[in-house]
N, CA and C atoms as an extended XYZ file, in Angstrom:
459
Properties=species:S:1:pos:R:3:atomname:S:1:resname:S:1:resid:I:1 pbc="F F F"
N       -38.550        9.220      111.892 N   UNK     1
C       -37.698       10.304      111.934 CA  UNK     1
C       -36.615       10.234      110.868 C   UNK     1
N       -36.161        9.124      110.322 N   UNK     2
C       -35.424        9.139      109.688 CA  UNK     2
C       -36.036        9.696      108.044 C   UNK     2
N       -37.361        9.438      107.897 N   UNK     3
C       -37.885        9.570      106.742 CA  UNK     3
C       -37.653       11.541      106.924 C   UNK     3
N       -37.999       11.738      107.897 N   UNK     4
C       -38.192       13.140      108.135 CA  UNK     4
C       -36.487       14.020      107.931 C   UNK     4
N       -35.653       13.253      108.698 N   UNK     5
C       -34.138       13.752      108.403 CA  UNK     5
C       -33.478       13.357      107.139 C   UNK     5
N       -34.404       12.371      106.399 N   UNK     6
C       -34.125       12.355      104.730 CA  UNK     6
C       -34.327       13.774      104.256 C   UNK     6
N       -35.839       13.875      104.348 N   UNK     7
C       -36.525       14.877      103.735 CA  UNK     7
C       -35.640       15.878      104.319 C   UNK     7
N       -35.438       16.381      105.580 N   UNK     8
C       -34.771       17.387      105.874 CA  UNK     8
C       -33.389       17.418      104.702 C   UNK     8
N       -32.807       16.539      104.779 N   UNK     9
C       -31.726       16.562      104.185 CA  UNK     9
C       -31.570       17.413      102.790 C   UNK     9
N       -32.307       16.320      102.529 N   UNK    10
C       -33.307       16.614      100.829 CA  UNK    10
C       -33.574       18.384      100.558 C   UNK    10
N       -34.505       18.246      101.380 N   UNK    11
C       -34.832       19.564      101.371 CA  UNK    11
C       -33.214       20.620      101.657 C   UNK    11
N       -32.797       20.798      102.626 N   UNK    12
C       -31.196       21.088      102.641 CA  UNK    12
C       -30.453       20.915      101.631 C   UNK    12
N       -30.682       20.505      100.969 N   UNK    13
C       -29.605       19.710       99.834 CA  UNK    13
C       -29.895       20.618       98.431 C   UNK    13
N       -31.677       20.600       98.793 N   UNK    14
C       -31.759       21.075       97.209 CA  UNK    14
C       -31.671       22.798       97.289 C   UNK    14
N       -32.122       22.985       98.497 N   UNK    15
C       -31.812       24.498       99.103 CA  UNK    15
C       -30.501       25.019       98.555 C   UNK    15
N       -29.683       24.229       99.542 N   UNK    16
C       -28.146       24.355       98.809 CA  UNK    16
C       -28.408       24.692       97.110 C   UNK    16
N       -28.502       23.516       96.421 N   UNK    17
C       -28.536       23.882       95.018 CA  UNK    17
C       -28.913       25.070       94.891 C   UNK    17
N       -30.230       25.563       95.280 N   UNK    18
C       -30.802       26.476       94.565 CA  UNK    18
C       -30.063       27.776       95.132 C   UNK    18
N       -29.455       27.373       96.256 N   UNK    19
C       -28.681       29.139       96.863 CA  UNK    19
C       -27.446       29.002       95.821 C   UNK    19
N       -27.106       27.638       95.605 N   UNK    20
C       -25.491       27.692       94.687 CA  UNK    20
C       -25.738       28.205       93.294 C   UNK    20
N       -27.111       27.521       92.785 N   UNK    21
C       -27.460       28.111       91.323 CA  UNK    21
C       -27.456       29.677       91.641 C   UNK    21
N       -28.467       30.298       92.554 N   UNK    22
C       -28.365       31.785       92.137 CA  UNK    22
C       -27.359       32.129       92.603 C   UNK    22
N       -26.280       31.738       93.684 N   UNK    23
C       -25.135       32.500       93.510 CA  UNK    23
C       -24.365       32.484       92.331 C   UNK    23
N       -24.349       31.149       91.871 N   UNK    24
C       -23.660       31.042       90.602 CA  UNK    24
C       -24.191       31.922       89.414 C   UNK    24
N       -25.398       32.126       89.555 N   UNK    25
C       -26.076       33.361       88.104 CA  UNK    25
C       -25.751       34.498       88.568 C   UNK    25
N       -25.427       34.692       90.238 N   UNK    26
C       -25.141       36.318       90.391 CA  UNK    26
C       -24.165       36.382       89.740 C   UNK    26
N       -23.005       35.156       89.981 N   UNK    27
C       -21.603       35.071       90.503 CA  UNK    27
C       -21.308       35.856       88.574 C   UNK    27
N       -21.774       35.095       88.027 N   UNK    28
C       -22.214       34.984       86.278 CA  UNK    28
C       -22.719       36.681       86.071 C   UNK    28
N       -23.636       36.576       86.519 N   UNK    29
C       -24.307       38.062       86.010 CA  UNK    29
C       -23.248       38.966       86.169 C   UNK    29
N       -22.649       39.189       87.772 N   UNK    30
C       -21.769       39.922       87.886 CA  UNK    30
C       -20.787       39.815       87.319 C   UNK    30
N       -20.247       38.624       86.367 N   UNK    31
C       -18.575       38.345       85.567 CA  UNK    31
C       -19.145       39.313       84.152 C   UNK    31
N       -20.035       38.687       84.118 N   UNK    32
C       -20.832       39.633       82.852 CA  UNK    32
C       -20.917       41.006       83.077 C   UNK    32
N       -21.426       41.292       84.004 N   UNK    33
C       -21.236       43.148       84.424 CA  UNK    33
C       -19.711       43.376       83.781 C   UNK    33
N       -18.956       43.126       84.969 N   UNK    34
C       -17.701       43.028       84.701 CA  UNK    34
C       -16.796       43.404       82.949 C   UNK    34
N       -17.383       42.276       82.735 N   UNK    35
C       -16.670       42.152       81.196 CA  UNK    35
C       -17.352       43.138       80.142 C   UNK    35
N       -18.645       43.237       80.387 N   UNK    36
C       -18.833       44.426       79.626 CA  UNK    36
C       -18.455       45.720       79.433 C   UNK    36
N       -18.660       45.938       81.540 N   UNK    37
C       -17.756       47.029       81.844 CA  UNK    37
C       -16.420       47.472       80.983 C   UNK    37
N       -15.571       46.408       81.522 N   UNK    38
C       -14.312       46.468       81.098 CA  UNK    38
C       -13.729       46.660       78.919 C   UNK    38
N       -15.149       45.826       78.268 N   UNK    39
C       -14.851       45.647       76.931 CA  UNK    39
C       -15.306       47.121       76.440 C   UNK    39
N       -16.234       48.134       77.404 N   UNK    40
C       -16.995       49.472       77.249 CA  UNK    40
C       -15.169       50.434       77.321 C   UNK    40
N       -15.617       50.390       78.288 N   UNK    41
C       -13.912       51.007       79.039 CA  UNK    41
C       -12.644       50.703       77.902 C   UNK    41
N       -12.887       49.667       77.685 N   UNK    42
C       -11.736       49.223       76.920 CA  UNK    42
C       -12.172       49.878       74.900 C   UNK    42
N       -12.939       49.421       74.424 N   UNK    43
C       -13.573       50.580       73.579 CA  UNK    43
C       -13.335       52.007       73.328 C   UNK    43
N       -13.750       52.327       74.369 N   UNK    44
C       -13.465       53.905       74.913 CA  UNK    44
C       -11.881       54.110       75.191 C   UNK    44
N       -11.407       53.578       75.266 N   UNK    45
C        -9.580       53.749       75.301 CA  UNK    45
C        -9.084       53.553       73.933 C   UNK    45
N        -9.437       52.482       73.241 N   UNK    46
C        -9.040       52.348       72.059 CA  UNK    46
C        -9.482       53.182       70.659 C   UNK    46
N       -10.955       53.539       70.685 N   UNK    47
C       -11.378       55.075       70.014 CA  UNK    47
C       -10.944       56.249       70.463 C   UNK    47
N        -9.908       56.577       71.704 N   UNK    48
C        -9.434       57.821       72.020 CA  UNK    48
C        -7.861       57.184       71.019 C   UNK    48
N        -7.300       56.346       71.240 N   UNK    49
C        -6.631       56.201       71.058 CA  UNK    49
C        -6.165       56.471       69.484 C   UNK    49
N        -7.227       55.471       68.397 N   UNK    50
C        -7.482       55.646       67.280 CA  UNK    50
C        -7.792       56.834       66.946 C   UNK    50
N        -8.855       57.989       67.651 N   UNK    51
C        -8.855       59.138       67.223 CA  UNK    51
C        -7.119       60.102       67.220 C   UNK    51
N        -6.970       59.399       68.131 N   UNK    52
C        -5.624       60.367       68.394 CA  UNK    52
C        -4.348       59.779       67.333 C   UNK    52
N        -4.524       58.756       66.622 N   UNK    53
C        -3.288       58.064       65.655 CA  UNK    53
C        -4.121       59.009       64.659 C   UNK    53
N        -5.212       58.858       64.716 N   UNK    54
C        -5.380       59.291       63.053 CA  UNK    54
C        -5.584       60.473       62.989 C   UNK    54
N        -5.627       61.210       63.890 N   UNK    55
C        -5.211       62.834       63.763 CA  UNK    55
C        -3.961       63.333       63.676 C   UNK    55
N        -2.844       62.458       64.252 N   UNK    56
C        -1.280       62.443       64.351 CA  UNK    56
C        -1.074       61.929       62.659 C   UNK    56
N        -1.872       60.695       62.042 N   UNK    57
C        -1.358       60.465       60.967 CA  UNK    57
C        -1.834       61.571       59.617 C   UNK    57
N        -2.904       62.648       59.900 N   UNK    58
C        -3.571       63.208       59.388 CA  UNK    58
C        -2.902       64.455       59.143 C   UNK    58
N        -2.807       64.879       60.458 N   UNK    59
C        -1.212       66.143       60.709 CA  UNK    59
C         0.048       65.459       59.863 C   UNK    59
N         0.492       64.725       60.101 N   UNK    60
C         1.839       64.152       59.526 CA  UNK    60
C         1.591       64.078       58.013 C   UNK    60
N         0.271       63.730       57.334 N   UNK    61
C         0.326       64.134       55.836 CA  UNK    61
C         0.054       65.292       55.441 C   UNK    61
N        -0.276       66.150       56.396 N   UNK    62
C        -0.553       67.519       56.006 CA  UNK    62
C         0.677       68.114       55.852 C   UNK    62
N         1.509       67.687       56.848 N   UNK    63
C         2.792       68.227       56.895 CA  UNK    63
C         3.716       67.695       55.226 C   UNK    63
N         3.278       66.376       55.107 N   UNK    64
C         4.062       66.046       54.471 CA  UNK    64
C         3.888       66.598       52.683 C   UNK    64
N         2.576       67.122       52.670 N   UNK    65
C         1.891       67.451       51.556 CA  UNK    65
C         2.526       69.337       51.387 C   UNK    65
N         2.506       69.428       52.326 N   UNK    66
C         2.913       71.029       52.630 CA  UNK    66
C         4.761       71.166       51.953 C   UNK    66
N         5.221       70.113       52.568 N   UNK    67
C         6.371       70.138       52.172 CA  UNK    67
C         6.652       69.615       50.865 C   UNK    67
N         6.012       68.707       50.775 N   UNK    68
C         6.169       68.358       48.808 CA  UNK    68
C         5.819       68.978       48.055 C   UNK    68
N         4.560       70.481       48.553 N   UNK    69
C         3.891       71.076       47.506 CA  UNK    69
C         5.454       72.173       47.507 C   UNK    69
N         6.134       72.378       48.755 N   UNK    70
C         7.031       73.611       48.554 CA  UNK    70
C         8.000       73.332       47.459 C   UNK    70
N         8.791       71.962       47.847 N   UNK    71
C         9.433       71.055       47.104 CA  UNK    71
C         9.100       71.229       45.404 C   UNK    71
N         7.924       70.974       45.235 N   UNK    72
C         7.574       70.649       43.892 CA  UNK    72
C         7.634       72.625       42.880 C   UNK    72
N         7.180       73.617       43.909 N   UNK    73
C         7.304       74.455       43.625 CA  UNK    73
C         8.581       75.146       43.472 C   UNK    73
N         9.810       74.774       43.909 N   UNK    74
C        11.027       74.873       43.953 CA  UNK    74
C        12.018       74.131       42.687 C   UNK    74
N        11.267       72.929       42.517 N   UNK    75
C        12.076       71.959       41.645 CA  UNK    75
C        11.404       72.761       40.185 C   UNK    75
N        10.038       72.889       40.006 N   UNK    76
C         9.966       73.567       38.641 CA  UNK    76
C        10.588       75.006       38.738 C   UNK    76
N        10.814       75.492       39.527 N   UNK    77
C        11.483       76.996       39.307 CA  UNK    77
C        12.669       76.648       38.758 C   UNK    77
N        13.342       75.456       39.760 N   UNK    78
C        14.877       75.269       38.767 CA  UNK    78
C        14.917       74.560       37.675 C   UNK    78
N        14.037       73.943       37.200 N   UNK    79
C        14.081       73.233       36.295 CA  UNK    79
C        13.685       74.974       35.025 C   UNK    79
N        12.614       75.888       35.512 N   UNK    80
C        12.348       77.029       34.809 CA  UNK    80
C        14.024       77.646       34.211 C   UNK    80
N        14.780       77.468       35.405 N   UNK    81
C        15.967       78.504       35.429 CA  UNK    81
C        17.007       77.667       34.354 C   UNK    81
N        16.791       75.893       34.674 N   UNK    82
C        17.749       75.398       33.736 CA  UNK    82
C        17.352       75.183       32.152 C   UNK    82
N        16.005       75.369       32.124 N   UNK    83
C        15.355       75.244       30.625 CA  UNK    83
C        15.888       76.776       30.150 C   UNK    83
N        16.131       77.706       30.926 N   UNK    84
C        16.281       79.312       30.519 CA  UNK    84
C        17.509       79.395       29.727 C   UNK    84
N        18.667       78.466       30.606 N   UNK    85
C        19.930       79.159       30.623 CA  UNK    85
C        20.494       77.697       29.561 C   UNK    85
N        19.542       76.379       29.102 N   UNK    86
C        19.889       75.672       27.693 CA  UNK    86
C        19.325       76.737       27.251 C   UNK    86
N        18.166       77.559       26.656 N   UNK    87
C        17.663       78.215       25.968 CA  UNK    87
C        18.875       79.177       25.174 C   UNK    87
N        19.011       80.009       26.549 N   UNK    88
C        20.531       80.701       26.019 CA  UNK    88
C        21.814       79.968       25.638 C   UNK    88
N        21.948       78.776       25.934 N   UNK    89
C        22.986       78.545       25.102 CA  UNK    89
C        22.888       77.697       23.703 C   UNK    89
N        21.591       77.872       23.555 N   UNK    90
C        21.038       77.267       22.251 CA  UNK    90
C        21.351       78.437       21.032 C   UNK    90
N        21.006       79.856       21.761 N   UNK    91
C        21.277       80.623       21.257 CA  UNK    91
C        22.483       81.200       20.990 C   UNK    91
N        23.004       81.304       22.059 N   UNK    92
C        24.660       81.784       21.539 CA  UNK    92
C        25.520       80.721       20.567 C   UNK    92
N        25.157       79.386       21.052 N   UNK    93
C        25.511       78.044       19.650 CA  UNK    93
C        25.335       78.243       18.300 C   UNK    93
N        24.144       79.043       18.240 N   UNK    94
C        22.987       79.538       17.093 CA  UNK    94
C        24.319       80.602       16.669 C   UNK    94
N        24.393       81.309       17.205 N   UNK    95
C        24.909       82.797       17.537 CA  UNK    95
C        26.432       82.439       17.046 C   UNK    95
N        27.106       82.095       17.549 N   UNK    96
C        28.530       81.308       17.364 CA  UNK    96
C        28.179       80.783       15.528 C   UNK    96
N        27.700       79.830       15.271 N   UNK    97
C        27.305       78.981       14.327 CA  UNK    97
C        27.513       80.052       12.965 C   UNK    97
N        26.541       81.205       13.156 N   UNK    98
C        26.069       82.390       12.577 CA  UNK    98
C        27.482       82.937       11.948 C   UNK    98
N        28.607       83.077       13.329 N   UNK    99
C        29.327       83.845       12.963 CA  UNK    99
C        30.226       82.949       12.590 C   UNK    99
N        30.682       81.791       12.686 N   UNK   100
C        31.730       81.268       12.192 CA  UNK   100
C        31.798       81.536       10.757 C   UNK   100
N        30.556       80.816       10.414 N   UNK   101
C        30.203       80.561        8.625 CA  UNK   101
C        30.821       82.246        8.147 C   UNK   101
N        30.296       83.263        8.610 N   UNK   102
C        30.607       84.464        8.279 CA  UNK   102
C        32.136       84.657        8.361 C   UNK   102
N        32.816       84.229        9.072 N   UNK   103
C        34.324       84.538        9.504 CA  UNK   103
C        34.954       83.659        8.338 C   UNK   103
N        34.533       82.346        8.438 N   UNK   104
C        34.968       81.757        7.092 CA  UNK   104
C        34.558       82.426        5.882 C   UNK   104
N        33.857       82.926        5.343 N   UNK   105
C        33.668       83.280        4.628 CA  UNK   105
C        34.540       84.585        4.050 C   UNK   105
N        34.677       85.420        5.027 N   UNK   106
C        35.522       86.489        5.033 CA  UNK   106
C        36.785       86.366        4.700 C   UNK   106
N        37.477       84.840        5.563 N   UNK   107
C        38.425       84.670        4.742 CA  UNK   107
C        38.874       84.188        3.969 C   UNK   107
N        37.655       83.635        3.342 N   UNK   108
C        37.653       83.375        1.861 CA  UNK   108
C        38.032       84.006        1.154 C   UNK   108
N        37.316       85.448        1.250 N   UNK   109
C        37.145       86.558        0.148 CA  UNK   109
C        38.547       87.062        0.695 C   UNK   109
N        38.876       87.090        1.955 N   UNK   110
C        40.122       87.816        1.980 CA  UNK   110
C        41.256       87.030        1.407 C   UNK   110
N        41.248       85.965        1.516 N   UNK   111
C        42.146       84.576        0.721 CA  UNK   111
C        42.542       85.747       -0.669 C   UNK   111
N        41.254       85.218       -1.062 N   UNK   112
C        41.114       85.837       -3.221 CA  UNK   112
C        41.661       87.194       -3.196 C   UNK   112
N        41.650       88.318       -1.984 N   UNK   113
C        42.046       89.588       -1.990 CA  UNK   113
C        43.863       89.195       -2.052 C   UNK   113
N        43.995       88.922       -1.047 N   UNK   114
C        45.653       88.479       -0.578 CA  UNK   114
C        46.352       88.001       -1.766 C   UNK   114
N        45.342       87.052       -2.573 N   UNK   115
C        46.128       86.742       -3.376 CA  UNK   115
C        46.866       87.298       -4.481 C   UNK   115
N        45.228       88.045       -4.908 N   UNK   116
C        45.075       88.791       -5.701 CA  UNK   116
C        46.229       90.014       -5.490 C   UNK   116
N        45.733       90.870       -4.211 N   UNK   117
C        47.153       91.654       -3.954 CA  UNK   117
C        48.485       91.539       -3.868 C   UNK   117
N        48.803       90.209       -3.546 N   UNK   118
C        50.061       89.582       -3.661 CA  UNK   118
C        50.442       89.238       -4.973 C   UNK   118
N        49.775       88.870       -6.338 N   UNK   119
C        50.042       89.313       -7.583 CA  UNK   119
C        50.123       90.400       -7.620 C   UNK   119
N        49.550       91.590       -7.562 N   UNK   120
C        50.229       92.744       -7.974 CA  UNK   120
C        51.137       93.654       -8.047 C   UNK   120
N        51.622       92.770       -6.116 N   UNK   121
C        52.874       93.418       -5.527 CA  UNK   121
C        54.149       92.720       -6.771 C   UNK   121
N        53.828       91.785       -6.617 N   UNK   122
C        54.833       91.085       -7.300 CA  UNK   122
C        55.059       91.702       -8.755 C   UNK   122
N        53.810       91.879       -9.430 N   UNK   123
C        53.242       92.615      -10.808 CA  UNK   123
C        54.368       93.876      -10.449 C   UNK   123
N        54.414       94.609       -9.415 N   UNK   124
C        54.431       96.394       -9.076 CA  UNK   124
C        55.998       95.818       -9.015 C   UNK   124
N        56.843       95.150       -8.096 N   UNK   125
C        58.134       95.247       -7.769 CA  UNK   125
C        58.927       94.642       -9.444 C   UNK   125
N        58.427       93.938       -9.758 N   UNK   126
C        59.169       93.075      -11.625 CA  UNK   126
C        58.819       94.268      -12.040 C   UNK   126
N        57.308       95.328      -12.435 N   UNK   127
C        57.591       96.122      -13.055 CA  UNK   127
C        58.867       97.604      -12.395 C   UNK   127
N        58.750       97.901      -11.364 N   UNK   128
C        60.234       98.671      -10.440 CA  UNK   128
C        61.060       98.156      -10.482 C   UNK   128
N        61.572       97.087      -10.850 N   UNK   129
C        62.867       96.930      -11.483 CA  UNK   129
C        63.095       96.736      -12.850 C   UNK   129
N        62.002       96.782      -13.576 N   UNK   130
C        62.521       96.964      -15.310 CA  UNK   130
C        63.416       98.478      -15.148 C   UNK   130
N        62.171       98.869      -14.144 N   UNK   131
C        61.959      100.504      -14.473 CA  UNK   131
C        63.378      101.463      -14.091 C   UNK   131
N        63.913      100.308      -12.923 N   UNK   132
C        65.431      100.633      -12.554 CA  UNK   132
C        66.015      100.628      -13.205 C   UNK   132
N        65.959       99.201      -13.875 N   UNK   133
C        66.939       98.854      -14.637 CA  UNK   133
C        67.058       99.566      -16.021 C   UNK   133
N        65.935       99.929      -16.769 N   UNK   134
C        65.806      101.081      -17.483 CA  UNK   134
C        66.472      102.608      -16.977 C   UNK   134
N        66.167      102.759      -16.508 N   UNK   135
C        66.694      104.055      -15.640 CA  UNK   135
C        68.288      104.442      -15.552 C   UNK   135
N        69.030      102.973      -14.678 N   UNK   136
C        70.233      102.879      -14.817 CA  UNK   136
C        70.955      103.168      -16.025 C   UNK   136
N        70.500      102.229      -17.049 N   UNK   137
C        70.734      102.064      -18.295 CA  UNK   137
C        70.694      103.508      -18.988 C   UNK   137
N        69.943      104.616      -18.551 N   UNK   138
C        69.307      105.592      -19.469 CA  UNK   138
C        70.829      106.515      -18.397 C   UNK   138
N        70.928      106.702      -17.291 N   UNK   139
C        72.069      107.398      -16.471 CA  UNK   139
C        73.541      107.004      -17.073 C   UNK   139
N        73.199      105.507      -16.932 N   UNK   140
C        74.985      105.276      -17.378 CA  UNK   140
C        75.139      105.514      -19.021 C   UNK   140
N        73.975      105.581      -20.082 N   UNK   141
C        74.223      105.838      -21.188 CA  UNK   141
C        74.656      108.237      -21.415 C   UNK   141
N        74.147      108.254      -20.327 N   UNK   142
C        74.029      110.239      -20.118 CA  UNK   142
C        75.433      110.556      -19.509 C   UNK   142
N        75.660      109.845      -18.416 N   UNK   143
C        76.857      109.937      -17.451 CA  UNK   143
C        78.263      109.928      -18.751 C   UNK   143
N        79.406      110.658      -17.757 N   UNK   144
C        80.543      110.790      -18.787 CA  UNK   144
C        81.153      109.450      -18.561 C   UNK   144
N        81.834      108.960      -19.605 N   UNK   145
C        82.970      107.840      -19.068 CA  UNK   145
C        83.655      107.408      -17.990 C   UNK   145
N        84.476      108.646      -17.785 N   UNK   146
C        84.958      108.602      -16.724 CA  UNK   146
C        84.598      109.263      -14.817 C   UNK   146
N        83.351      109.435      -15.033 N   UNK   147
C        82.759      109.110      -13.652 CA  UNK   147
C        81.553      108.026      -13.431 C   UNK   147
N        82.402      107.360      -12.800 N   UNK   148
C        81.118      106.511      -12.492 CA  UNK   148
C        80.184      106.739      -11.038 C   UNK   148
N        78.809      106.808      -11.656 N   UNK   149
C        78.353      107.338      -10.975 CA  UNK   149
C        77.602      106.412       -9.184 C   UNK   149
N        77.903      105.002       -9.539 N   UNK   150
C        77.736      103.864       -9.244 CA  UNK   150
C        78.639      104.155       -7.470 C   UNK   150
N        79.866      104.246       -7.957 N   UNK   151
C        80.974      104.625       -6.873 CA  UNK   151
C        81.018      105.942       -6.180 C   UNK   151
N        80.291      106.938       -6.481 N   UNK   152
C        80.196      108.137       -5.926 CA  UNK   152
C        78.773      107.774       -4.663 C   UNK   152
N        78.505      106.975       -4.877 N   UNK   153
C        77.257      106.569       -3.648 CA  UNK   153
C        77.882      106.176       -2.510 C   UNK   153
């Protein structure tokens, strides 16, 4: 009997094993279910997730492209308006430039006039007083002696 309550044992024993092995491969299979489950699931959260950053980051350069294109269309207009308004004052510089030289010039020629006229005045008044003085000379030689005609003024 004892050979027999070996064997029983034995037999019991390896039973055991073999119920512990397949629980242990369920125990296994099922950790494995599990983790796949969960790495599926988990996948699927992280591609919603990623879809949803990169549509947020996709919008956000659209936006940002929208606004730099307005930007960029704004900055050459003023840059249009400030190239316009050097333009014009390139010209009125031009313009100015034009007329100075001319203004100098004018009074150049008016210089040589002035001068010129200012000799003649001078020419005109030396000759109006010879012409007085002739004159006088020609009265007090006509006039009688005794009126002078000098004192009757």
């Amino acid at each position: 009997m004892s050979q027999q309550s070996n064997q029983s044992d034995e037999q019991q024993r390896a039973l055991r094993d073999s119920l512990e092995k397949c629980l242990a491969a369920e125990v296994e299979k099922k950790k494995a279910h599990k983790e796949k489950k969960f790495l599926e699931v988990s996948a699927k959260y992280l591609n919603l997730d990623l879809e949803t950053s990169a549509r947020e980051v996709r919008d956000g350069m659209k936006a940002i492209d929208e606004v730099y294109t307005v930007f960029l269309m704004e900055y050459a207009g003023c840059e249009d308006r400030i190239h316009k308004k050097w333009v014009q004052l390139q010209e009125a510089e031009d313009n100015f430039v034009v007329r100075l030289k001319l203004a100098k010039e004018r009074q150049r020629m008016d210089a040589k006039v002035i001068k010129t006229s200012a000799s003649m005045h001078v020419s005109g008044l030396s000759k109006t007083r010879v012409a007085c003085t002739a004159f006088r000379a020609i009265i007090d030689r006509l006039a009688p002696p005794e009126q002078d005609i000098a004192n009757d003024e």
